[in-house]
N, C-alpha and C positions, 0 to 999 in steps of 0.2 A: 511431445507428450510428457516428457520427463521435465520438461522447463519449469522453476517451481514459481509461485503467483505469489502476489499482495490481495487483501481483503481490503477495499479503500470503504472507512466511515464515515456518515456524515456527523456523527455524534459519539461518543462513548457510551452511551446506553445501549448503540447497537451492538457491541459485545455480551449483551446478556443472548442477542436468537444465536449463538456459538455456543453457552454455554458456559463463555469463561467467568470462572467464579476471583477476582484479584483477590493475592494478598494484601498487607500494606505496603512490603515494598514494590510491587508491582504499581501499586496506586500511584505512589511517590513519583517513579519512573515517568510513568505517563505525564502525572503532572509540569515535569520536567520538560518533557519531550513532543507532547501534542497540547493543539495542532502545529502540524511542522514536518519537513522531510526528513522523518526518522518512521523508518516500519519496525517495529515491534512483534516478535514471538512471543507470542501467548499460550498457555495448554487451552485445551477445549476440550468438551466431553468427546471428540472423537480422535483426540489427538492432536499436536501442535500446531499453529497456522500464524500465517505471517499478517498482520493490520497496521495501515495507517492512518490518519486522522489527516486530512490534507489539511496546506497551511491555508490556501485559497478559500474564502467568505463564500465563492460562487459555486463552487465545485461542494463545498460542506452541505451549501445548498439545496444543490440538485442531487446530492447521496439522502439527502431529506427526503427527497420525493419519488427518488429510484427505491431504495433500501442500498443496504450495501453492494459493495459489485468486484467481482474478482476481475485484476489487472494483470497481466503479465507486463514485462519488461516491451519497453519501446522497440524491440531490437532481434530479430533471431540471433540463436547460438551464437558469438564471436562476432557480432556485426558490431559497430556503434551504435548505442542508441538512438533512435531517429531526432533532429532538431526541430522540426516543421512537420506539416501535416502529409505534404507530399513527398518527401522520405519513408513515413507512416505508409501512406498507400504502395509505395512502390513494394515494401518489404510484405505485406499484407493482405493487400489487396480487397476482395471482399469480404476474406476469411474474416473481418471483423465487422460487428452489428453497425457501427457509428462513427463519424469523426468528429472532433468538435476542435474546429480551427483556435486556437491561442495562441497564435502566431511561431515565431521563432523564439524558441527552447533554447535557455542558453544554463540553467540548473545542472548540478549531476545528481547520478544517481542518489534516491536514496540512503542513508543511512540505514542498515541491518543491525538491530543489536536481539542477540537473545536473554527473553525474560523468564526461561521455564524452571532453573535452578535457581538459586540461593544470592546470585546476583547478575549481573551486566554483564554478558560476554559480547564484545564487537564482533559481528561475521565479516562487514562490509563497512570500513571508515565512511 
């Protein structure tokens, strides 16, 4: 319950149902960095939240036709994050609504950078 999530978009407009109002260097930033495996800290009218803009055409897609959707990490506490879908199930089970096989994962983790101050701080290289 304490694990903290991404908000995956399929657009940058969806940051306006959050709330979040960008600066310009926030704009910049983004511009920089989505779409792409970098998640981004944003404020939000209810406080800060973690987004990314996935680099994948098909995934951008289908957040198109979901809305956005909270993702937590591939992985309980201290595990590896899973590579494959059946790593996914083992660790998860049905605890999760869906799988959607893309074969084997061979990416790391996201990039984390926080956006809520004055500049770019790295959480997560």
């Amino acid at each position: 319950e304490e694990k903290k999530f991404i908000v995956l978009i399929g657009a940058e407009g969806d940051l306006q149902l959050f709330g979040v109002s960008l600066t310009d260097f926030q704009q910049e930033a983004i511009k920089k960095y989505w779409p792409g495996p970098v998640s981004l800290i944003l404020p939000t009218k209810d406080g800060n939240l973690a987004f990314r803009l996935p680099a994948k055409e098909d995934l951008r897609e289908l957040l198109q036709k979901t809305g956005p959707l909270i993702a937590p990490s591939a992985n309980p506490n201290g595990a590896s994050p899973a590579t494959s879908i059946e790593e996914a199930k083992n660790y998860f089970g049905d605890q999760v609504d869906f799988y959607i096989d893309d074969g084997e994962l061979m990416g790391q983790p996201s990039k984390l950078i926080d956006l809520t101050g004055e500049g770019e701080v790295i959480i997560r290289p």
